[in-house]
Structure formats: C-alpha cells, structure tokens
Biopython code that builds the backbone (N, CA, C, O; Angstrom):
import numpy as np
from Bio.PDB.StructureBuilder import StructureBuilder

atoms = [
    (1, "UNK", "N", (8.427, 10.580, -7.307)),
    (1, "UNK", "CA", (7.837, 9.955, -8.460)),
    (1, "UNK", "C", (8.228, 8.481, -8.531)),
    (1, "UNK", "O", (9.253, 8.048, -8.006)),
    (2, "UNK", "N", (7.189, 7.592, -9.339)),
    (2, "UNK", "CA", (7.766, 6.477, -8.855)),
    (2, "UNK", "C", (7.882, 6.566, -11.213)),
    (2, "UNK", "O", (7.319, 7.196, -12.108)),
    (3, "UNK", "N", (9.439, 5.019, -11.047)),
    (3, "UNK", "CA", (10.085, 5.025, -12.091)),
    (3, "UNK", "C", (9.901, 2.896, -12.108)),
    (3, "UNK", "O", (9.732, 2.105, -11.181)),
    (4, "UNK", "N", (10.040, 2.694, -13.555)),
    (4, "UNK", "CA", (10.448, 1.392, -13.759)),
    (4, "UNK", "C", (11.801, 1.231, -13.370)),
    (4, "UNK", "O", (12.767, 1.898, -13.742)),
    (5, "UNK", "N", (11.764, 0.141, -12.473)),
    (5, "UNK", "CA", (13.471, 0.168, -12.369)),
    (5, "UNK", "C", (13.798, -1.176, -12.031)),
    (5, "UNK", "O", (13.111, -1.917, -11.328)),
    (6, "UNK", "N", (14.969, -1.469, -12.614)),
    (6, "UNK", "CA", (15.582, -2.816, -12.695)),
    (6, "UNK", "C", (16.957, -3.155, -12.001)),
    (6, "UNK", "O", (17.789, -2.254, -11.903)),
    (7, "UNK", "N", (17.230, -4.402, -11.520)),
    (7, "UNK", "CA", (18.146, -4.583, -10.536)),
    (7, "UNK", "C", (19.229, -5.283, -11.508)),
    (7, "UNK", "O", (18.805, -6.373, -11.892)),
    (8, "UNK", "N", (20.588, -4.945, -12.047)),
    (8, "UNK", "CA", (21.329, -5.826, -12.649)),
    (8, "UNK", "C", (22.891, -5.317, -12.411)),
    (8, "UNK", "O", (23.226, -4.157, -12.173)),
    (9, "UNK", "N", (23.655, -6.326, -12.518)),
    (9, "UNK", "CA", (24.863, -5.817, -12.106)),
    (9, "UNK", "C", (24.986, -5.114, -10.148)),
    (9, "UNK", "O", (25.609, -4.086, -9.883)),
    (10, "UNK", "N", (24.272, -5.943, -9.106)),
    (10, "UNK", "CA", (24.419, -5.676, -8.020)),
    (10, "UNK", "C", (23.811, -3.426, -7.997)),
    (10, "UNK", "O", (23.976, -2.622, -7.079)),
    (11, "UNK", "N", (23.297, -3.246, -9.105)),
    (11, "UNK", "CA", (22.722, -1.715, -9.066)),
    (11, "UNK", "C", (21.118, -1.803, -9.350)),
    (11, "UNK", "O", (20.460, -2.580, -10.042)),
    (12, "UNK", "N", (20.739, -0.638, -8.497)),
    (12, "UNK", "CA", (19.616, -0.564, -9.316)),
    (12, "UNK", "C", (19.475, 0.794, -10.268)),
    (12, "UNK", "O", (19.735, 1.958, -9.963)),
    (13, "UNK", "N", (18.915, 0.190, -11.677)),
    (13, "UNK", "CA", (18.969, 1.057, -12.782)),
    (13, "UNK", "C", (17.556, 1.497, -13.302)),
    (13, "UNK", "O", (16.557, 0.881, -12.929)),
    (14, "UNK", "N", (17.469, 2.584, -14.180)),
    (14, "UNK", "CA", (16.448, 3.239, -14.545)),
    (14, "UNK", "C", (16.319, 2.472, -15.761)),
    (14, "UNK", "O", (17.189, 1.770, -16.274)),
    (15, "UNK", "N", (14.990, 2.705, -16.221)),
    (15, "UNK", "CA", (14.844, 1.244, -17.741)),
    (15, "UNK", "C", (14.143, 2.089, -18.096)),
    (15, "UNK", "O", (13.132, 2.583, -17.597)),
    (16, "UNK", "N", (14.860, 2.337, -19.287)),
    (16, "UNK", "CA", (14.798, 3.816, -20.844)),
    (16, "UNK", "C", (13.561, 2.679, -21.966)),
    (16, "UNK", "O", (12.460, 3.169, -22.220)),
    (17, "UNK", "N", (13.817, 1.600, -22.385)),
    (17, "UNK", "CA", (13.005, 0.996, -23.214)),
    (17, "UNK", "C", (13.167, -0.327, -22.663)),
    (17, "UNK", "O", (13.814, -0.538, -21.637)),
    (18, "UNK", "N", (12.572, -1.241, -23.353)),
    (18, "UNK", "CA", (12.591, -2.761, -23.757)),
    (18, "UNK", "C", (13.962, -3.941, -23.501)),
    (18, "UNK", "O", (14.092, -5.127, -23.200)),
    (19, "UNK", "N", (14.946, -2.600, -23.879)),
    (19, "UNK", "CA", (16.361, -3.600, -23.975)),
    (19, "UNK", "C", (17.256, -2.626, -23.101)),
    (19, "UNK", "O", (18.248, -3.264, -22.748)),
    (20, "UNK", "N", (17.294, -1.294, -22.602)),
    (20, "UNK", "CA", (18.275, -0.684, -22.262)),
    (20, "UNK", "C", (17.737, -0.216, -20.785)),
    (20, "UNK", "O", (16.582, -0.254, -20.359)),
    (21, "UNK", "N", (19.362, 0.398, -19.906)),
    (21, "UNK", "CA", (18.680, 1.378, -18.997)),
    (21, "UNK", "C", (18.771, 2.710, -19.202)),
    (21, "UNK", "O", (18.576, 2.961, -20.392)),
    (22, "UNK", "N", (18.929, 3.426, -18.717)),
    (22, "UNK", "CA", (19.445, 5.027, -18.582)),
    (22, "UNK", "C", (20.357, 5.051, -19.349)),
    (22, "UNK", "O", (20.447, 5.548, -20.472)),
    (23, "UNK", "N", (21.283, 4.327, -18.543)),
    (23, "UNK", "CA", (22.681, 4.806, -18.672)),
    (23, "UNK", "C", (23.408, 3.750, -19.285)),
    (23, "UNK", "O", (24.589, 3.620, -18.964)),
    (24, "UNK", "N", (22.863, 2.913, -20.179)),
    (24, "UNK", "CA", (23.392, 2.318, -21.834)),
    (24, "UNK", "C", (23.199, 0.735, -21.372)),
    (24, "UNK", "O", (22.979, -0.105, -22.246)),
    (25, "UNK", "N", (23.268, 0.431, -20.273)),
    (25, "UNK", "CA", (23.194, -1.214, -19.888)),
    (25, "UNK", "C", (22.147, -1.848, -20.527)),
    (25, "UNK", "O", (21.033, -1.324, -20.491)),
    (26, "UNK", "N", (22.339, -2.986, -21.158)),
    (26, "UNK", "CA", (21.643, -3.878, -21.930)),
    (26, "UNK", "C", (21.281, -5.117, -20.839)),
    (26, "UNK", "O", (21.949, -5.997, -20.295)),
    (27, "UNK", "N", (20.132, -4.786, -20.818)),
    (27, "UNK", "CA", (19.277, -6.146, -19.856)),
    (27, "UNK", "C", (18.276, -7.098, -20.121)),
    (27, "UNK", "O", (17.698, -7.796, -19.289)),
    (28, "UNK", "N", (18.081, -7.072, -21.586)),
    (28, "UNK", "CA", (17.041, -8.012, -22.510)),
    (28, "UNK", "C", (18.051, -8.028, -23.852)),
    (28, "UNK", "O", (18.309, -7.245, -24.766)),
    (29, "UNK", "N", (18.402, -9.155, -23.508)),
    (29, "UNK", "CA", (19.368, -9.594, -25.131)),
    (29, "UNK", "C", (18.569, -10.106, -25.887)),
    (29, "UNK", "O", (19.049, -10.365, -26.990)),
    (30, "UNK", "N", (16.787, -10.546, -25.648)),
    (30, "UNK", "CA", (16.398, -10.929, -26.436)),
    (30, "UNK", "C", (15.503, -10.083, -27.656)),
    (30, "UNK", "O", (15.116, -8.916, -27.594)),
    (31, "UNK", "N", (15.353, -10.845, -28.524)),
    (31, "UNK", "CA", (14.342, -9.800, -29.605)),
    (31, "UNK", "C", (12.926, -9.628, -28.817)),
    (31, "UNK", "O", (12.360, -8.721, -29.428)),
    (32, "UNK", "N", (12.389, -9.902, -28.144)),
    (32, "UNK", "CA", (11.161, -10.318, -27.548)),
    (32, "UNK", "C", (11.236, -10.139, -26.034)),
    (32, "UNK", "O", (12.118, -10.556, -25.283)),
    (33, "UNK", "N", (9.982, -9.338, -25.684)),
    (33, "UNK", "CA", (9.702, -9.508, -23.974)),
    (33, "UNK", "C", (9.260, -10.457, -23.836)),
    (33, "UNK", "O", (8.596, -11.126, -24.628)),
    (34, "UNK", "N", (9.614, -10.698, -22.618)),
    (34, "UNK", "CA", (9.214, -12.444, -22.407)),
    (34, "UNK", "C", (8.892, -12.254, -20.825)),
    (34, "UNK", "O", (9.532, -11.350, -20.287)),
    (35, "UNK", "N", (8.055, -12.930, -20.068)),
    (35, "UNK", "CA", (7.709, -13.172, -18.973)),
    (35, "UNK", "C", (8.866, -12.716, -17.692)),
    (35, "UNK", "O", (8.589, -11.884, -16.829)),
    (36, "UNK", "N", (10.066, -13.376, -17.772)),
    (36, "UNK", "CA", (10.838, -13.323, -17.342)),
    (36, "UNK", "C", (11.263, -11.682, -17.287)),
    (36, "UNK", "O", (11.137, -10.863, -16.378)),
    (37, "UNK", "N", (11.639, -11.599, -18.210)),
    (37, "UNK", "CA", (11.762, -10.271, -18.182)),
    (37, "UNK", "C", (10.988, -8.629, -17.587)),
    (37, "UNK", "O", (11.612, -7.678, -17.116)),
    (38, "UNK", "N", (9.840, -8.703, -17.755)),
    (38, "UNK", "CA", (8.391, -8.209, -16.875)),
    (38, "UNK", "C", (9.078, -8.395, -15.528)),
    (38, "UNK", "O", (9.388, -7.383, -14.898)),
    (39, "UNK", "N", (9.366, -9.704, -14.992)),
    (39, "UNK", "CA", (9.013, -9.869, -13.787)),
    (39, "UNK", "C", (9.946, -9.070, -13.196)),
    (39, "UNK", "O", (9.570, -8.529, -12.156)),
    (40, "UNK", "N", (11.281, -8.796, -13.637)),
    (40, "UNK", "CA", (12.813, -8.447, -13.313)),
    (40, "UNK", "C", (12.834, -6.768, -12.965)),
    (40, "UNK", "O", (13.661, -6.108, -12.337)),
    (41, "UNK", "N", (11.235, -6.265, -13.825)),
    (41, "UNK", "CA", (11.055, -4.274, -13.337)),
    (41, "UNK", "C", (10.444, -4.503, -12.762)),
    (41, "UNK", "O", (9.677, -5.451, -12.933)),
    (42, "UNK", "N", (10.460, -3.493, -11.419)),
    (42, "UNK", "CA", (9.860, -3.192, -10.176)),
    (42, "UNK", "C", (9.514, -1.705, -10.448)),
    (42, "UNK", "O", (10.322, -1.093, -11.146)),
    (43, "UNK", "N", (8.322, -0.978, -9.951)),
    (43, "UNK", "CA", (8.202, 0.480, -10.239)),
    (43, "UNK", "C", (8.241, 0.782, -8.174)),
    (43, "UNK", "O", (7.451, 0.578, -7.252)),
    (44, "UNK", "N", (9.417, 1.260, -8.291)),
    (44, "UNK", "CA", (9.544, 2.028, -7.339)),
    (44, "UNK", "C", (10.160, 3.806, -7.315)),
    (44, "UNK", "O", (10.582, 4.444, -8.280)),
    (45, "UNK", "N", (10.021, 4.266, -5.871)),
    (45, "UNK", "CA", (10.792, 5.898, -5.885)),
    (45, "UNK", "C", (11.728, 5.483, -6.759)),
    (45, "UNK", "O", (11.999, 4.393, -7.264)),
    (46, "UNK", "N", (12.314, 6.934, -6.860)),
    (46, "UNK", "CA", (13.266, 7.425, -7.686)),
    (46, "UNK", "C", (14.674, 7.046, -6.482)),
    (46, "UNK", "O", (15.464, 6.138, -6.744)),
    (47, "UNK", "N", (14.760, 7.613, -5.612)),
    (47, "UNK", "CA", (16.004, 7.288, -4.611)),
    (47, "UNK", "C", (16.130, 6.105, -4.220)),
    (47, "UNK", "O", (17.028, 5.792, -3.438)),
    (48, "UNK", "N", (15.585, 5.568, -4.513)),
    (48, "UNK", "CA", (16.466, 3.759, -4.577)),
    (48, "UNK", "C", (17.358, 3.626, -5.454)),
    (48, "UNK", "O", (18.068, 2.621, -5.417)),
    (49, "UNK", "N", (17.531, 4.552, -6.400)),
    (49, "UNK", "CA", (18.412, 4.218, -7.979)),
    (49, "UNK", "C", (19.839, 4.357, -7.061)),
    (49, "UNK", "O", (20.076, 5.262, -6.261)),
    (50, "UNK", "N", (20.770, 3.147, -7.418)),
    (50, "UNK", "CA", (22.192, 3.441, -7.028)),
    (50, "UNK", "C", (23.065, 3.205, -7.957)),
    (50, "UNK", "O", (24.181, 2.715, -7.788)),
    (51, "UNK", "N", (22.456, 3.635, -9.222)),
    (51, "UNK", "CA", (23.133, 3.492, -10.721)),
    (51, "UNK", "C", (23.972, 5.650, -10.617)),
    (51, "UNK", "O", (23.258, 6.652, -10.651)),
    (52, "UNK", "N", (24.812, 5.652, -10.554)),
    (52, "UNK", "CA", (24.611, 7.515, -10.795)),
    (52, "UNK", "C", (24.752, 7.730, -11.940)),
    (52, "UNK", "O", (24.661, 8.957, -11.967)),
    (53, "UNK", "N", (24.940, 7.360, -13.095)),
    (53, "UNK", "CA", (24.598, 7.613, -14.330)),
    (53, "UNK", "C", (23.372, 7.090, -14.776)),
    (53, "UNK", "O", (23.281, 6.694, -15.938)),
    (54, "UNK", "N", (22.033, 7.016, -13.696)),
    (54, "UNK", "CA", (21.311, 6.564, -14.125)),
    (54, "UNK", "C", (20.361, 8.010, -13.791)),
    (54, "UNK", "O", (19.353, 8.453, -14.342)),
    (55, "UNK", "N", (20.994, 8.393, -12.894)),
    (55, "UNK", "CA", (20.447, 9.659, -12.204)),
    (55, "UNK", "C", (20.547, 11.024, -12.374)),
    (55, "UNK", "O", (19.800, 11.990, -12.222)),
    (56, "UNK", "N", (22.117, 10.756, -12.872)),
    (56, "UNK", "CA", (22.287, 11.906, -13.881)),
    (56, "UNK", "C", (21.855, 12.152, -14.988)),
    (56, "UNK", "O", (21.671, 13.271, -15.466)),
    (57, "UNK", "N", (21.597, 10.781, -15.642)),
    (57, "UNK", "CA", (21.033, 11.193, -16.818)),
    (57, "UNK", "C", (19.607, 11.850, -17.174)),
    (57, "UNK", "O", (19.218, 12.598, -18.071)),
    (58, "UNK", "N", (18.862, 11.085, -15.801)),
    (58, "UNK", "CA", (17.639, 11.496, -15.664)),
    (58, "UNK", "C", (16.902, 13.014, -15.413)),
    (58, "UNK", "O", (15.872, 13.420, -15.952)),
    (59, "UNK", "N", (17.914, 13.849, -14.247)),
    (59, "UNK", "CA", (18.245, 14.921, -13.757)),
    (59, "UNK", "C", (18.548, 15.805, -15.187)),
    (59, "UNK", "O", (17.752, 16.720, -15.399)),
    (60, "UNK", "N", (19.351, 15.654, -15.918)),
    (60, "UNK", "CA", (19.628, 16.076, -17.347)),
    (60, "UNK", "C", (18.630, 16.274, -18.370)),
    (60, "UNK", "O", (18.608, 17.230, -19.145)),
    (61, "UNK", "N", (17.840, 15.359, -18.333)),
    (61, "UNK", "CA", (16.813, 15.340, -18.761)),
    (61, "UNK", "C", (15.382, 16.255, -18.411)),
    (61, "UNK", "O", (14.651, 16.804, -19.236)),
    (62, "UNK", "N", (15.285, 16.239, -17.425)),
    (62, "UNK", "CA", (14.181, 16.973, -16.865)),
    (62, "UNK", "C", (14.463, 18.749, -16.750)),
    (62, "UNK", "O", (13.590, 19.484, -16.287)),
]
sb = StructureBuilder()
sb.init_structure("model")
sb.init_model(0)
sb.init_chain("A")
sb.init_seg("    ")
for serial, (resi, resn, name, xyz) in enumerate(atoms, 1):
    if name == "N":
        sb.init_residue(resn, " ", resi, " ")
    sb.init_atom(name, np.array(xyz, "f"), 0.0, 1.0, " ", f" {name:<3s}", serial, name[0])
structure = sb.get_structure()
C-alpha cells in the first residue's frame, strides 16, 4: 500500500494529520499548510518507513 510519508529527523515517518506523524513527531509548527510543507510528503510503500514506532503504530491499528 502506498502511505504519505515524510522524511524528518534523518527517519522516514508516517504523517497521521497536518502537524503530526504516527508516532507523535511534530513537523508543521505552523497554523497553516504552506507550500513548503506539501512539498516535504512523498506517497510512497509502506517499507521504506524506518520510523518503528511509526510502524507499530500502524500495524496496531489495522
């Protein structure tokens, strides 16, 4: 399956909403999406994620 996923902190993470990932990381401090931000999710597979609380959480979920 392919997932929104974002690169921060040298990981790549699963992106839960607007401001968060999976697994609680805050990657839009702003009130507002902004261009910049768009550009920063990539929708790729799921096994690229090298967050594991991003994976677990996901796995948990389903």
């Amino acid at each position: 399956m392919i997932y929104p996923l974002i690169k921060e902190r040298n990981k790549i993470h699963i992106v839960k909403d607007s401001y968060h990932c999976a697994c609680g990381i805050v990657f839009n401090k702003d009130r507002i999406i902004n261009r910049k931000t768009l550009k920063k999710i990539k929708f790729i597979e799921i096994g690229q994620v090298t967050c594991e609380k991003c994976v677990l959480k996901l796995l948990n979920y389903d």
